[in-house]
C-alpha positions, 0 to 999 in steps of 0.5 A: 560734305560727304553724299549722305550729309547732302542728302539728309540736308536736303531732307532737313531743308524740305521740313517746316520752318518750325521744325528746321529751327528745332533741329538747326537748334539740337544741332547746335547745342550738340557741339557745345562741349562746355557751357559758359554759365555767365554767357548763357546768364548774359544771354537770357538777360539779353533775350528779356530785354528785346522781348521787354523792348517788342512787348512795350513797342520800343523796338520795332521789327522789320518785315525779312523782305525789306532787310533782304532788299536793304542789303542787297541795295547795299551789297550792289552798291558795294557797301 
């Protein structure tokens, strides 16, 4: 990474997460020269059903902490 590329990153790593979503989004979008209608259809299928599924209390969610510590736990023992 060039010093300017350093430096708006740690710019953009000081902004809200909120606000780093967003951009980390717009950035993504801006390298996606061709847009995959099935794909994006399949996805926005896909992101229904989880909401459906945390909406109905099907899928459980699980506190980043305890996943964080999961794959460390995994990562030291070489899993």
């Amino acid at each position: 990474m060039t010093k300017q590329v350093l430096e708006l990153l740690q710019k953009a790593l000081a902004l809200p997460e909120a606000d780093r979503a967003a951009l980390a989004g717009s950035l993504l979008e801006s390298l996606e020269q061709v847009v995959d209608a099935d794909a994006e259809e399949a996805w926005q299928r896909e992101v229904s059903r989880r909401i459906s599924d945390l909406d109905s209390g099907k899928a459980k969610t699980v506190p980043w902490e305890e996943i964080r510590s999961r794959l460390a736990a995994r990562l030291a023992n070489g899993n």
